[in-house]
C-alpha positions in Angstrom: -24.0 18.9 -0.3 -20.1 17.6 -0.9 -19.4 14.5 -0.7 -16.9 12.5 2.3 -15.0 9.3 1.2 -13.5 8.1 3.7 -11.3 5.5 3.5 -9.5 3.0 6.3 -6.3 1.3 5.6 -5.4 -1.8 6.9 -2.0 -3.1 6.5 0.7 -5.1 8.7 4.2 -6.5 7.1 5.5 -9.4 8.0 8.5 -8.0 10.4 12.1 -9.3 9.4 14.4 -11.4 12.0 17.7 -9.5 13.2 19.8 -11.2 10.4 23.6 -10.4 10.9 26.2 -11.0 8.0 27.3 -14.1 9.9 24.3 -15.7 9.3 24.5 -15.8 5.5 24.7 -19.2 4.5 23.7 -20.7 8.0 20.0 -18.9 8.7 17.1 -19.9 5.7 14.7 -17.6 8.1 14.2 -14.5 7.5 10.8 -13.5 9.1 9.9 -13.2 12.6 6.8 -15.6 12.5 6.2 -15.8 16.1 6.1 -11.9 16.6 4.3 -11.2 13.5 1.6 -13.4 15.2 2.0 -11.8 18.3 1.4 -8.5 16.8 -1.3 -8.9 14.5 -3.0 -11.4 17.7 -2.8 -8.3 19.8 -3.8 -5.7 17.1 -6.7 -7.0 16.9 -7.4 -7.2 20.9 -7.0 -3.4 21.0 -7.4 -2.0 17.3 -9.2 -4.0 15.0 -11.9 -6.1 17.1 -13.2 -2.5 18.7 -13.0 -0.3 15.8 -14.8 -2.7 13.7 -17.5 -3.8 15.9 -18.1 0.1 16.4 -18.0 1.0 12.7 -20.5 -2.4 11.8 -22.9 -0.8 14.3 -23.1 2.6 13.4 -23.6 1.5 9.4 -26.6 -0.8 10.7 -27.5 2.3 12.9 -27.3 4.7 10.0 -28.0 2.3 7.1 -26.8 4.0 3.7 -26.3 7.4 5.5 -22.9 6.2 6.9 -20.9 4.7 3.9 -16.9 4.4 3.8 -14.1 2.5 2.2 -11.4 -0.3 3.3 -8.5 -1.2 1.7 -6.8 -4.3 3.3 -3.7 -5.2 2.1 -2.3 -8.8 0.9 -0.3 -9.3 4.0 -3.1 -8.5 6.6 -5.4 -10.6 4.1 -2.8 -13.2 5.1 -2.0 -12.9 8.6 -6.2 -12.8 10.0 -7.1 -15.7 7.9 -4.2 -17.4 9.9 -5.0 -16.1 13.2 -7.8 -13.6 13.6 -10.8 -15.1 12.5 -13.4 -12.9 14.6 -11.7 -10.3 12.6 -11.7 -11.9 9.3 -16.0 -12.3 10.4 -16.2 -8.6 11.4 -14.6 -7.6 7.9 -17.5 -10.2 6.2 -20.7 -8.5 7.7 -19.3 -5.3 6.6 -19.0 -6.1 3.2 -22.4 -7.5 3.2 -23.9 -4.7 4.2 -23.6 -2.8 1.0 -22.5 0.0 2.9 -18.4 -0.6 2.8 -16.8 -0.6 -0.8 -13.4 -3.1 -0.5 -10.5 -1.1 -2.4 -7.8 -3.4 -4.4 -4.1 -2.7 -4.3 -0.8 -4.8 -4.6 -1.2 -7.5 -2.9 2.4 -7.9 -1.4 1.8 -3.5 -0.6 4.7 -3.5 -3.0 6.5 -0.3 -5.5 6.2 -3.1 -8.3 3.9 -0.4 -9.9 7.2 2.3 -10.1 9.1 -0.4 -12.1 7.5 -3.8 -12.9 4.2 -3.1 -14.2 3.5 -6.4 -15.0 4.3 -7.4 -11.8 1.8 -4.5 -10.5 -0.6 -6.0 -12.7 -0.6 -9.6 -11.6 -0.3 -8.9 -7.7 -3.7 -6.6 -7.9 -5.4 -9.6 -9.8 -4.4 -11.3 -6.7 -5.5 -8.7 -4.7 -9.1 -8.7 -6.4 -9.5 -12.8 -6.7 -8.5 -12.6 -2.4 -11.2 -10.3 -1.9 -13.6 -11.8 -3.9 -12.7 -14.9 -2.1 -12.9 -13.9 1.6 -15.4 -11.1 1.5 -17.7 -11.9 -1.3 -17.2 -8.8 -3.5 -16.0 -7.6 -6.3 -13.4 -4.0 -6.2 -14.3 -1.7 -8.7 -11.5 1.0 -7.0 -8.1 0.5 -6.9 -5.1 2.0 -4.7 -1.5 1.4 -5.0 0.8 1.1 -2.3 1.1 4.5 0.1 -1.5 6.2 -2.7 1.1 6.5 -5.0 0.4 7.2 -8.7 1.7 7.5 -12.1 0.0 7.7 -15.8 0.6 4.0 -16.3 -0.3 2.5 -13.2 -3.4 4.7 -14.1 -3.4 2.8 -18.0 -3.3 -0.7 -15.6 -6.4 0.3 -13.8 -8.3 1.0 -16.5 -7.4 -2.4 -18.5 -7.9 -4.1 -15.7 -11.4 -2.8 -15.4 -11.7 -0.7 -11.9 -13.2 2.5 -12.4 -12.2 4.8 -9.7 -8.0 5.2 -8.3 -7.7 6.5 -4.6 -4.3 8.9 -5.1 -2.2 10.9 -3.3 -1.8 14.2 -4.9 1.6 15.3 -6.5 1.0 19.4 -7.0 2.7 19.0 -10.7 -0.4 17.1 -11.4 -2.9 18.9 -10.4 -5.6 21.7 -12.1 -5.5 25.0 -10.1 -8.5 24.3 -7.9 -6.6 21.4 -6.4 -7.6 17.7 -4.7 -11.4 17.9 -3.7 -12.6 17.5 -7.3 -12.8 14.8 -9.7 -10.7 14.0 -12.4 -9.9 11.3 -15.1 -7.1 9.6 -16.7 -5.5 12.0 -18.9 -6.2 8.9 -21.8 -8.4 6.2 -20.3 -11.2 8.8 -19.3 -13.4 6.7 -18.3 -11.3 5.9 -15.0 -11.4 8.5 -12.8 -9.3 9.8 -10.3 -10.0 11.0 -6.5 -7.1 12.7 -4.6 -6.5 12.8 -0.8 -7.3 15.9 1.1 -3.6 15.6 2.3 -4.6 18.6 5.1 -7.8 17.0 6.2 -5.9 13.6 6.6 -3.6 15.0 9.1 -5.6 17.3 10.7 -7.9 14.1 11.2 -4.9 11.8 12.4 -3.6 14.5 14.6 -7.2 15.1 16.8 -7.2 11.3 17.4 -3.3 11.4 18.6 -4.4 14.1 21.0 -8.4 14.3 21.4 -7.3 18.2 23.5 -5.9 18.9 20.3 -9.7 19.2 18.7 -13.0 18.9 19.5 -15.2 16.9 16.9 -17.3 19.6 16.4 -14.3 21.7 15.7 -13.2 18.9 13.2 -16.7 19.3 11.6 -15.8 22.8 11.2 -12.7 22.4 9.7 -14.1 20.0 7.1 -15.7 22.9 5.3 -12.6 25.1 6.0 -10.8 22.2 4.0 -13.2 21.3 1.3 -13.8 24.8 0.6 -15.4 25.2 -3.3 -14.7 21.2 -3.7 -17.2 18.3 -4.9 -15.4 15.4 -2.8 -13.3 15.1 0.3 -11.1 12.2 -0.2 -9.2 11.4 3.5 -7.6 8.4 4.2 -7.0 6.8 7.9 -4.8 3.6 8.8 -6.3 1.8 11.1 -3.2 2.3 13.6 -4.5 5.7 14.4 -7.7 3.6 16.3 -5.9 1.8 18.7 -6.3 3.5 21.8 -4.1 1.8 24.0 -1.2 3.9 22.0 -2.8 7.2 23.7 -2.9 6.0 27.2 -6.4 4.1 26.5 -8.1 7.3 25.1 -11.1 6.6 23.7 -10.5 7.6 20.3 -13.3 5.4 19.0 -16.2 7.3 21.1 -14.2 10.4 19.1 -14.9 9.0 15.9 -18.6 8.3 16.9 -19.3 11.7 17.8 -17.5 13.2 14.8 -19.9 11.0 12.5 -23.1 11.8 14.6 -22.0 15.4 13.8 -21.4 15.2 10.1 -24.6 13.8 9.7 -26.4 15.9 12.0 -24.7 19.5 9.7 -26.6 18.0 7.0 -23.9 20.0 4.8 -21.9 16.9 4.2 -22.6 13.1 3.2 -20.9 9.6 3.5 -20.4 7.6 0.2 -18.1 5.4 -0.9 -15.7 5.9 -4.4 -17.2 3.8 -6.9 -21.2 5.1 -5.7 -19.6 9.3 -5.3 -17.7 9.0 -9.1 -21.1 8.5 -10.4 -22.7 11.8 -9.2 -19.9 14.4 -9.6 -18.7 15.8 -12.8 -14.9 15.3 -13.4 -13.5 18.4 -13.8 -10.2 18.1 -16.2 -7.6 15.2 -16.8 -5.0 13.9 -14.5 -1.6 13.4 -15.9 1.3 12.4 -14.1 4.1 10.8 -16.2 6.3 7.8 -15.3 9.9 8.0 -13.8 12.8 8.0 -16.4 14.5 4.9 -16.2 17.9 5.5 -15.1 17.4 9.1 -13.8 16.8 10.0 -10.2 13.4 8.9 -8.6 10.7 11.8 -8.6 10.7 13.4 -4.9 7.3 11.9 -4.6 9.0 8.7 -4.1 11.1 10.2 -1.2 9.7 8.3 1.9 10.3 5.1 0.1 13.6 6.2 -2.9 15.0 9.0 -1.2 18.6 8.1 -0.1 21.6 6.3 -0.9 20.3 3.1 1.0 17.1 2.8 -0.2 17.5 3.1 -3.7 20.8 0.2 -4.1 18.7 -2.0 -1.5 15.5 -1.2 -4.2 18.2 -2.1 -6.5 19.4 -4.8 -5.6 16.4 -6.6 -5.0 14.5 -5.8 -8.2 18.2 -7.6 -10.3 17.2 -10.7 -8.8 13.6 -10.4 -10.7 14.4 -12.9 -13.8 16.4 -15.3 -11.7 13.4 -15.5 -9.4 11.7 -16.1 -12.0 13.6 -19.1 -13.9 13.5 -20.8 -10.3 11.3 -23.4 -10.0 10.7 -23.5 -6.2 7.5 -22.3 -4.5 9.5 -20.9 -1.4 11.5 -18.7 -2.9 8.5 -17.5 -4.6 7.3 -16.7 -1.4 10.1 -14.8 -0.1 10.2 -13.0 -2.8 6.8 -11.6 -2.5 7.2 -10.7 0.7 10.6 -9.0 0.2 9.1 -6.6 -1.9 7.5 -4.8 0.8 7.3 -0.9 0.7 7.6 -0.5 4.6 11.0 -2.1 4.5 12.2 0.7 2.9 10.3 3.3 4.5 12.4 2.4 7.3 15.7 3.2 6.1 14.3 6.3 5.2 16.2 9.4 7.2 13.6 12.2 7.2 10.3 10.6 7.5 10.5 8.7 10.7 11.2 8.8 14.9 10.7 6.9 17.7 8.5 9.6 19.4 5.4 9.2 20.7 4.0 11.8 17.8 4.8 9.3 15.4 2.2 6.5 15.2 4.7 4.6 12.9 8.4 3.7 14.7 11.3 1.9 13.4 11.5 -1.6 14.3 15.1 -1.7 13.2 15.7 1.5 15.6 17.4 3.2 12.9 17.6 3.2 8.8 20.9 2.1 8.8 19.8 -1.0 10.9 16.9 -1.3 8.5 19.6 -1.2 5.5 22.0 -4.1 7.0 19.3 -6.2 8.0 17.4 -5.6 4.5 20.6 -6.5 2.9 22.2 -9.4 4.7 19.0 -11.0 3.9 19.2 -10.2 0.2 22.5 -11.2 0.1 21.5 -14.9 1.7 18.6 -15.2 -0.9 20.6 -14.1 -4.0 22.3 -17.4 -2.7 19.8 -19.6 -2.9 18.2 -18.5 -5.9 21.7 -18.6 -7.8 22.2 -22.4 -6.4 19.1 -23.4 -7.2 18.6 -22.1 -10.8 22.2 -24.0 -11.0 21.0 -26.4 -9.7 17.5 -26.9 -11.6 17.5 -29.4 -14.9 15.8 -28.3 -17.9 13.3 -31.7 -17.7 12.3 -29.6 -14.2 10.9 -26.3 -15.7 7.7 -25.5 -17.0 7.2 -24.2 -20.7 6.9 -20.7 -18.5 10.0 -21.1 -17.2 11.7 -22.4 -19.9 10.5 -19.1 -21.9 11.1 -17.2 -18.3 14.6 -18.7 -19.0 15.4 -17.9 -22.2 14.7 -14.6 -21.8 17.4 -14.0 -19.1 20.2 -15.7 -20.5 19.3 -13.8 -23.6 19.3 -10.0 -22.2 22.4 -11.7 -19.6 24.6 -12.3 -23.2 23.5 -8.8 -24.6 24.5 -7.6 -21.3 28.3 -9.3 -21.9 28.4 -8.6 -25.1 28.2 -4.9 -24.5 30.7 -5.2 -21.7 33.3 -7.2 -23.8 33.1 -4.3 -26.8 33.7 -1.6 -24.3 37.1 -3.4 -22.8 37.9 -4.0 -26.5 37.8 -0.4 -27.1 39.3 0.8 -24.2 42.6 -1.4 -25.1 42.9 -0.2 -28.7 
């Protein structure tokens, strides 16, 4: 009998203001606070409140037939403290029912993991103490931001104790049978690896877009089609894709109720969640994906997010304000600093991975990536400000021994940095 791990992603971002060039030096706010609200307020009215309510009834209907995964990001974990707490309650009783497993990631849904593993490191500790906090468990899988995966973010995992990654598959990677099978870290064996059924997850996403597309039965069907000589079926669903009111109030969530009721009635198939399913299938060969080359162009797996001219100096650019974010000693800019980190800001300037159809459950907020870019940027711009006057503008008696050492460090690499410039100009005028 193969195993189904499903998993349901829950994420929002924090959506930025309209912030023109004029407003650089004059505008300190760079978030929309009130829509965010608004959003996340009415995401739960006609996305989150239904589909959890359904999905808490069918596990106490099904008891520990019906198991699945959630991640939830740092930003959701944020906005429903603050203003969904039926929500917030929904998301409890599932986690007590021993039936849900609560997957880690970065807590600000960041790419710190591509370049900053330390960063990566600290923000899925924060990630794990949160959930431990609100839902009263433990994680013992982990998933980066948008699945993404490399041979040291898989090192992290390991150190940091979880046992199982949730990936998305890069073909380089992979053994010859492909996704629905278990592997392990290449070095830290003992972690394992499970890899989306790419297929299945769109296939999936694409019958609840358009319920005439697919019957659940034919879904059923297509499972085996899919999973075809496999151990485990790894598909993941954000929980966008169960809002109804985006498909002219189709009821996508009696869809997902039938397709359930006719997994478990094939009796070919069976629910379990990562950490439980890693424990009864034998991992099949290691999983090796290296890092990206520092200075060399990003891996096309990091296309949605690194692929173009825009994305990659406002990546940039953002990541060379790192150490005097750092140094600062001020809480806010801490703050914005987290949130600016943001994968989904540069999804949108992305040129080849999003539209404003109604086929897309994902649209621009910006309209276009170039809007995403400017906006992105004159916001940068206006925080590289503040940072720069207030690390100026800090004493020494103000900084902690951290930041003293945080400090040191910059100005250190900064003088390297000069040095090397001044020796180059010297040669140049011999």
């Amino acid at each position: 009998m193969k195993i189904l791990a499903f998993n349901l992603n829950i994420h929002k971002y924090f959506l930025l203001k309209k912030y023109r060039f004029f407003d650089i030096g004059n505008d300190n706010f760079y978030f929309d606070e009130q829509t965010t609200r608004s959003l996340i307020e009415n995401s739960e009215r006609t996305c989150l409140k239904p589909a959890l309510e359904m999905l808490l009834s069918m596990v106490r209907h099904y008891k520990r037939r019906f198991r699945f995964s959630i991640t939830v990001s740092g930003t959701i974990m944020q906005l429903i403290e603050q203003s969904c707490p039926y929500t917030l309650q929904l998301l409890q009783q599932l986690a007590r029912t021993g039936s849900v497993e609560f997957v880690a990631s970065p807590y600000n849904h960041s790419l710190s993991g591509i370049n900053d593993i330390e960063d990566f490191r600290q923000q899925i500790r924060l990630s794990v103490s949160e959930i431990q906090r609100l839902f009263g468990v433990t994680p013992e899988t982990l998933q980066n931001s948008d699945l993404l995966y490399t041979d040291s973010i898989g090192t992290t995992a390991y150190q940091e104790g979880f046992k199982a990654m949730l990936v998305q598959p890069e073909p380089r990677s992979l053994e010859v049978k492909g996704p629905d099978y278990l592997y392990f870290h290449h070095t830290a064996q003992r972690l394992k690896i499970i890899t989306q059924n790419s297929n299945y997850s769109m296939l999936f996403e694409n019958a609840l877009k358009d319920g005439h597309l697919f019957t659940p039965e034919y879904l059923v069907e297509q499972l085996g089609t899919n999973a075809a000589g496999g151990d485990i079926l790894f598909a993941s669903l954000n929980s966008e894709y169960l809002d109804g009111s985006k498909y002219n109030n189709r009821d996508v969530l009696l869809y997902v109720k039938t397709f359930v009721e006719k997994i478990l009635e094939s009796k070919r198939f069976k629910f379990d969640i990562p950490s439980s399913a890693i424990q009864k299938i034998q991992p099949i060969g290691p999983y090796k994906l290296p890092d990206p080359v520092p200075g060399l162009n990003y891996p096309t797996y990091l296309a949605p997010w690194l692929g173009n001219d825009l994305q990659r100096e406002a990546f940039s650019k953002l990541n060379a304000l790192k150490d005097r974010v750092k140094i600062a000693a001020n809480s806010t800019l801490q703050l914005i600093w987290q949130r600016l980190q943001c994968s989904d800001y540069f999804y949108f300037m992305s040129d080849g991975y999003l539209d404003d159809t109604k086929q897309n459950i994902v649209t621009n907020p910006f309209g276009t990536p170039y809007n995403a870019f400017i906006t992105y940027m004159n916001i940068i711009g206006d925080f590289e400000r503040r940072v720069n006057l207030t690390v100026e503008n800090t004493t020494v008696d103000q900084l902690s021994d951290k930041q003293l050492a945080d400090s040191i460090k910059y100005y250190q690499a900064r003088i390297k940095e000069l040095k090397q410039e001044y020796q180059k100009r010297s040669l140049q005028t011999i």
